[in-house]
N, C-alpha and C positions, 0 to 999 in steps of 0.2 A: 451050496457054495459054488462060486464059478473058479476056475483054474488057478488062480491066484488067492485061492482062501479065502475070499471076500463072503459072509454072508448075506444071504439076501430078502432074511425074516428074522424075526423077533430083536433082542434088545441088542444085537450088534449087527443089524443089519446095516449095508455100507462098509463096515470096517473087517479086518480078519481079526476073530478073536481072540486069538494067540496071542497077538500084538497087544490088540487094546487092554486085557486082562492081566498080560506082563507088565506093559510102561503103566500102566496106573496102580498096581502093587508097589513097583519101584519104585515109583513116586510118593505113594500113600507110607509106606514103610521107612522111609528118609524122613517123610513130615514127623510123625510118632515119633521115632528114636529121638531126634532134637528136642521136640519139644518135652520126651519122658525126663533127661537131663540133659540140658546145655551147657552145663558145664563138663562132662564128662564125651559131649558129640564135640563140642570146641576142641577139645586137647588131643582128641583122634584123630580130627581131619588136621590139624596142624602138623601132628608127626606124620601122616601121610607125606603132607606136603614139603617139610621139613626133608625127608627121605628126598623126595622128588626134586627139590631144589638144590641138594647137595650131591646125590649121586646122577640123578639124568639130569643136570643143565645139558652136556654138550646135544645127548639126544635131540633134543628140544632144539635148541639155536642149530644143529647140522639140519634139521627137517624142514625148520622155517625155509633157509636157506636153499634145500630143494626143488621145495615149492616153485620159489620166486623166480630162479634159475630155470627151472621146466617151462614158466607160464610164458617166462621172455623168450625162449626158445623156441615156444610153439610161434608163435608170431611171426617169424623167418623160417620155419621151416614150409615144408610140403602139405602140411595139414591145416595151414592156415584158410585156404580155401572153403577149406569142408565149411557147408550149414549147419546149423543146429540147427533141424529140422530137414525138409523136403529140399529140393535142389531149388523150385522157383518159390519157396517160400519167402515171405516178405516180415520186417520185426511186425510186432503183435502191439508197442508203445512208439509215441516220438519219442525221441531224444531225453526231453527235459525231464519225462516222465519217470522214464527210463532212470538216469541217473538221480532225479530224486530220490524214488524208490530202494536203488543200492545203497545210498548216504544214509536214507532213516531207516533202513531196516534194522539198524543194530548200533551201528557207529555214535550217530547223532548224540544220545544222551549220555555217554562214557567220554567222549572228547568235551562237552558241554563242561561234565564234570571237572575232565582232571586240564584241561586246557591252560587252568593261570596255574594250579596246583604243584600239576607236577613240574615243569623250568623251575617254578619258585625251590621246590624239593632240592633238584638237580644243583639251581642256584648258589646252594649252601654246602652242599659235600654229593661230591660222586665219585668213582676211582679215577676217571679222566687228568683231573685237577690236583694240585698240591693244595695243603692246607693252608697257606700262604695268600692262592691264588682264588681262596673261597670269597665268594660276592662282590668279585670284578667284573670289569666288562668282558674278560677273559674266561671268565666263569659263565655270563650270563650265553655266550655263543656257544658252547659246549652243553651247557643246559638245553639250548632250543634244540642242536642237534640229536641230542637223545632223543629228547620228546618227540620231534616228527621223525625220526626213524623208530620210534614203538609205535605210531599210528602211520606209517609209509607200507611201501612196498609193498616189508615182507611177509603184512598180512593180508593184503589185499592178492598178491600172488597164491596164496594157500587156497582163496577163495575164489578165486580164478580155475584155478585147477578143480578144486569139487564141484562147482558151479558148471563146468564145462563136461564133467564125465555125467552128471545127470541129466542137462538138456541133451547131450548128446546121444544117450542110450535109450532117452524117454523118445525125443522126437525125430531122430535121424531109425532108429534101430525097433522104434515101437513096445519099449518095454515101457512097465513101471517106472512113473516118477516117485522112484526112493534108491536109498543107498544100495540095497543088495544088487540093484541093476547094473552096476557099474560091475560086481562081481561074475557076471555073466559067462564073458569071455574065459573064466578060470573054471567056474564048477556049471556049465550050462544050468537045467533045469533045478539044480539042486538049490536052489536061491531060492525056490517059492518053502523050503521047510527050514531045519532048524538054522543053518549056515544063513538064511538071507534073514531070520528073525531074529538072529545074536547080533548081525547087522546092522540092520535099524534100531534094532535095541540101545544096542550104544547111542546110536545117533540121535536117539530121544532123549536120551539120558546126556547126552554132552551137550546137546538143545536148551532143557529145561535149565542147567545149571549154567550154560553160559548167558543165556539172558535173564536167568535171576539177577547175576549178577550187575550186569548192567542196572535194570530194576532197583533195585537196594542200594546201588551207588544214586540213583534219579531222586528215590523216595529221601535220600538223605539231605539231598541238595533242594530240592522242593519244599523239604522242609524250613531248612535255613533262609530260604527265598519268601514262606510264606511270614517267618518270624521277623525280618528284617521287613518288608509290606507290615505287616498286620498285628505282630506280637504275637504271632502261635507260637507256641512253646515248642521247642527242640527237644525229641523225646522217642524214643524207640516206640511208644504207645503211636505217638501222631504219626512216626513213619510208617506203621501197618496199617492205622487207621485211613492215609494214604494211597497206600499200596492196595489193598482194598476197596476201596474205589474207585482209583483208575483202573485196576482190574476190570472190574463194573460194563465200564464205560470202553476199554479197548473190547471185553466178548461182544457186546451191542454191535460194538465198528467191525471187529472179525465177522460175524452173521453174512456182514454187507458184500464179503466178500475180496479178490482183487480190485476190480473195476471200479467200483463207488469208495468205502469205506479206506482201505489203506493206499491207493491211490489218492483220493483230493486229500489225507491227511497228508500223506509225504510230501505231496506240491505246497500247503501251508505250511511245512516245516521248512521247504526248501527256503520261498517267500520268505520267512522270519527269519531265517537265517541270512538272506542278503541284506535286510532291514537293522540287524540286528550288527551287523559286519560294519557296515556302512556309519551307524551310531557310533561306534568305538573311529575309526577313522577317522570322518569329516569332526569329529570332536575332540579325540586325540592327540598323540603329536604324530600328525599325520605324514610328513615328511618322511622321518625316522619310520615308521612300519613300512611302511612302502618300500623303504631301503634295505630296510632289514628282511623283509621279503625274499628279495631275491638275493642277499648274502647268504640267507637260511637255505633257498634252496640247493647253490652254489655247494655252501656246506655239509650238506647232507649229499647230495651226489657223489662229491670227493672222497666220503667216511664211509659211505653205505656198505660196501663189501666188507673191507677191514669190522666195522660193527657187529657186520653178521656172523661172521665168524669167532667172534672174540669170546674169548670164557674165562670168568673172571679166576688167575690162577690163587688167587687168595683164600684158604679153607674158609676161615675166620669168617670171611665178609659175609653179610647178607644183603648185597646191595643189588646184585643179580637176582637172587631168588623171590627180593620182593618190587622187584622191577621188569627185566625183560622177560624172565624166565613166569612171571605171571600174566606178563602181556603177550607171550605166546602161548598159555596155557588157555588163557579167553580166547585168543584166536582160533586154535585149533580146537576147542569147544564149540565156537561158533560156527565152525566148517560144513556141519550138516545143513542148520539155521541157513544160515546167509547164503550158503553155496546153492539150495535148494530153492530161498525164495529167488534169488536172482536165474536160476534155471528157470523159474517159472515164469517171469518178466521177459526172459531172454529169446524167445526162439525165431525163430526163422534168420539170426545175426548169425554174418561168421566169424570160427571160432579166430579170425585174426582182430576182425572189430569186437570181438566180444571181449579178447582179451587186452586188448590197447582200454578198452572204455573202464572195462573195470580195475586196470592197473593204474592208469594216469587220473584222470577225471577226481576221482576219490581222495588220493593222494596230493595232487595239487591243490583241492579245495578243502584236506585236512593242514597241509603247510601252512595255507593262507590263514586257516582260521584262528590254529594254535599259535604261528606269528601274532595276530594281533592283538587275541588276546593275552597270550604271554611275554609278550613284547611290549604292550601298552604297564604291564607289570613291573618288568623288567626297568621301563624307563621312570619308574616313578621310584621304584627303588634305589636305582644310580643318580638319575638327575634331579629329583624331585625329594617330597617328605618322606618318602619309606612308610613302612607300617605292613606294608602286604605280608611278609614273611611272619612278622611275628603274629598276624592273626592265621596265618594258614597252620603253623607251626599251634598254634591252640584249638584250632577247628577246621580241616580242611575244606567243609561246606561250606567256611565262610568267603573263600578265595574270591572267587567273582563277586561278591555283593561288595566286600570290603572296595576291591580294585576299581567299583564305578564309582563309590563313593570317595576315595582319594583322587579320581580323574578332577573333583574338583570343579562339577557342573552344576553346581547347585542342586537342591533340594528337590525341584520341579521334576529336572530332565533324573536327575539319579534315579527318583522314584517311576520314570517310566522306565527305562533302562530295564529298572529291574524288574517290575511288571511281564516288560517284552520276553526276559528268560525265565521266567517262571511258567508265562504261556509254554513256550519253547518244552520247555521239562516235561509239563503235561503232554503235550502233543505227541515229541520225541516216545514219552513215554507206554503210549497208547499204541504208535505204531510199531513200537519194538516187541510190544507183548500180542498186539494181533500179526503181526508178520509171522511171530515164534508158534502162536496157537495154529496157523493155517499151516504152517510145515507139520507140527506135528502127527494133525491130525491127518496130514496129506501122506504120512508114513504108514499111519493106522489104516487109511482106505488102500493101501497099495499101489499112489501113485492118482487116485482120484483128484481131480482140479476142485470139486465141490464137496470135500466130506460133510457127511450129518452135521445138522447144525447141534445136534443136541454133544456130540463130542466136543464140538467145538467150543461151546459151553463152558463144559467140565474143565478141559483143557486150558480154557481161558484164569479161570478161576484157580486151579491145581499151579501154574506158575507164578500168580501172585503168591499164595501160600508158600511156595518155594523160597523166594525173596524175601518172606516174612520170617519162617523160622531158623534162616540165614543171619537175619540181623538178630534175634533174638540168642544165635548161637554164638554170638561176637563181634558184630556188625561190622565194618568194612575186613579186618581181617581172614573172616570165614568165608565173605564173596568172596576174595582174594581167596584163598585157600581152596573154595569148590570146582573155580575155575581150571585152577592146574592141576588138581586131580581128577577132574572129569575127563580132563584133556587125554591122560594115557590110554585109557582102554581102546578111543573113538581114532586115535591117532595110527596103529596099526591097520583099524579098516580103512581107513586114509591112504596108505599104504596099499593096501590089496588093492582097491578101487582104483588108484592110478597106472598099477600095471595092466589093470584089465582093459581102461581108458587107450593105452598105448599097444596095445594088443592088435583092438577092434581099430585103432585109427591105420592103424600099419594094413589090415588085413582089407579096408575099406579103400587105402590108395593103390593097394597092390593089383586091386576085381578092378579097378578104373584104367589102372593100366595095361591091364591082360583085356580089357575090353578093346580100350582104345589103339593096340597092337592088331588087333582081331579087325577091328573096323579098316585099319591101314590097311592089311592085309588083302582082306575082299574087295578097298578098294584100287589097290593094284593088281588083281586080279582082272575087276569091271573093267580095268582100264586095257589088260593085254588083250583081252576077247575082243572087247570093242576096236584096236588096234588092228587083229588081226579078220577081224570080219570089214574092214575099211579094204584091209591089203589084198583080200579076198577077193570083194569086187570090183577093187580095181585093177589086179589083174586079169 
């Protein structure tokens, strides 16, 4: 084994065993218990999360809030400079690639999903709104504002932050591309044993369960998309039968690596998603979104603080717990996932471009999209025949299919429409599960850019499973539910890793300027000698 625990023969060669032998107990031990009773893993993980949503909201909403506050911070302060990597390193992706890449890593197929869904939700009762004032135009503005401030900012800031203590400590500092590396600056070497393997520990385990859940939310809607195409039957059978398959098909595309396989899929996700943008638009009522656009973003700037902070004082309610306080629980589960791949995409940017790309970029083209799509909702509900609520309110996978079909395009264009998001789902889907499998396994190698393919493998296939006996344990409520329980253990090391982050950035401008003091120095020295050897001979 080399310094890092990595073996370098037999069946973990590549990875540390500790690691690979831990997260795949963990994982193999969660699949059993579910599937031994599901009804009896359903009602666990609910009062877990039940606890969690009624005693830590404020937790939760005070961290988001953190995050976001730190990431815009770092951006004007003195650290903005720093590279993530070498001082003349250059990025490693253009541009497009780049922010493809951040959008499908995770995002893509959960905003796909709940895009008409949740406004339509919002639509009907939220605590914003008076009962009076439910499915007015009054109602429908308030709805858009929730919804793109659960997919704004304050998640993108969280991931900003994780994303940046790991490129920073792998490629500026030479450690390990994994979580315990950020830990560094607190317990030096003690990271390579048990303290940096409880680390990543989490950080698989909050991995695994926040892109299940994405996953299971994909497989649900994929399904509905293929019933509505084709007459597949809508069925917890066909959504693993599914999930199992694009499983399949994302381990093949993981093999390929960054560079082929999850790169050109995120670039055709990106393409179908302007294609797919552009359909609802130039066909809709095109005016109105446009306009509602930028209301919306107007809107959400205005609220966004006040939002974050808000904790809903109501005991009673469960309108926080099965809303923001889950859509922060996925986020902070995805913190390892997303923060990791994008460290991996990211190096040689600085941490001021790295954090402007990934706060804005994401966010604006999540406004745009849940605008349209739930915007195009919206006006068919107010202006139009309605119908969207009462089939979301009976199926929420129906929301998109129903909404292209009352846009009222005929037969021809509906059915390609919905063709185009069914592709989407697949795709989406493929690179959420290979994005999730190459962090993984990038935690097991210790930071390796190529772990074994043969983990990657297992890993590929061990997250489908995850998703599968998820819905099997109560299907969207229990993605729901994994999410924000996964989220507390990984959420502390979140926590350590950003003090360590602030540490090392403080101790890195402090040697630049004790440098650059030093260099003054000598060169107002070079400059008296040379003065006085002038004065010299000239006298």
């Amino acid at each position: 084994m080399d310094n890092r625990g990595v073996s370098s023969t037999g069946l973990f060669a590549g990875v540390n065993p500790v690691m690979a032998i831990g997260s795949s107990l963990l994982v193999i031990a969660f699949v059993l218990f579910t599937i031994a009773d599901p009804e009896y893993s359903g009602a666990l993980y609910n009062a877990a999360k039940s606890f969690i949503a009624s005693d830590l909201a404020w937790y939760y909403i005070g961290l988001m809030s953190f995050f976001l506050f730190l990431a815009v911070w770092m951006v004007f302060s003195r650290y903005g400079d720093i590279r993530l990597g070498k001082d003349d390193e250059q990025p490693e992706f253009s541009f497009f690639s780049w922010f493809s890449m951040l959008f499908g890593a995770g995002i893509g197929i959960g905003i796909l999903f709940w895009s008409i869904a949740e406004p339509i939700y919002h639509f009907q009762s939220n605590p914003f709104i008076g009962k009076d004032q439910a499915m007015t135009v009054e109602a429908a503005q308030v709805a858009m504002r929730i919804s793109i401030f659960h997919w704004g900012l304050h998640g993108w800031g969280l991931f900003a932050i994780c994303g940046m203590a790991l490129a920073y400590f792998a490629y500026r500092k030479g450690l390990p591309l994994s979580i315990r590396s950020g830990l560094y600056p607190l317990f030096g070497e003690r990271i390579y044993g048990p303290i940096g393997h409880a680390a990543d520990l989490l950080a698989v385990f909050g991995t695994v369960f926040g892109i299940a859940t994405s996953l299971g939310l994909g497989a649900q809607q994929m399904n509905a998309g293929l019933n509505y195409l084709l007459g597949f039957e809508v069925s917890v059978t066909n959504q693993i039968v599914l999930i199992v398959m694009i499983s399949i098909i994302a381990t093949f595309s993981v093999i390929s690596g960054v560079h082929k396989g999850i790169r050109i899929l995120s670039e055709l996700n990106m393409q179908l998603t302007v294609v797919i943008l552009a359909f609802f638009i130039i066909l809709g009522p095109t005016a109105y979104l446009l306009g509602a656009f930028f209301t919306n973003v107007g809107d959400y700037m205005i609220n966004v603080v006040s939002l974050g902070f808000w904790v809903n004082p109501d005991p009673e309610s469960q309108w926080q717990g099965w809303w923001t306080i889950f859509y922060w629980g996925w986020w902070i589960a995805w913190g390892p996932f997303v923060g990791m791949f994008i460290a991996r995409i990211s190096r040689g940017r600085t941490i001021r471009e790295f954090v402007l790309g990934v706060l804005l970029a994401p966010t604006l083209l999540g406004a745009f999209w849940i605008t349209i799509f739930g915007n195009t909702a919206m006006f068919i509900e107010l202006f139009g025949a309605g119908g969207i609520t009462e089939a979301v309110n009976k199926d929420i996978t129906l929301a998109l299919f129903t909404t292209m079909e009352l846009m009222d395009l005929g037969t021809t264009l509906t059915m390609i429409g919905a063709a185009i998001c069914v592709v989407m789902l697949i795709t989406y889907f493929v690179t959420s599960a290979d994005s999730a499998t190459l962090v993984i396994c990038t935690l097991l190698s210790m930071g390796d850019d190529h772990p074994p393919a043969r983990f990657r493998v297992f890993w590929g296939l061990a997250v489908g499973a995850v998703a599968a006996v998820l819905l099997l344990a109560g299907g969207l409520k229990a993605l729901q539910t994994a999410s924000i329980v996964a989220a507390l253990p990984y959420s502390f090391v979140a926590i350590a890793t950003t003090w360590g982050l602030l540490r090392s950035l403080h101790d890195d401008v402090t040697e630049k300027d004790h440098a650059a003091t030093q260099a003054e120095a000598a060169a107002i020295d070079n400059d008296e000698v040379g003065e006085a050897k002038e004065a010299a001979a000239t006298g």
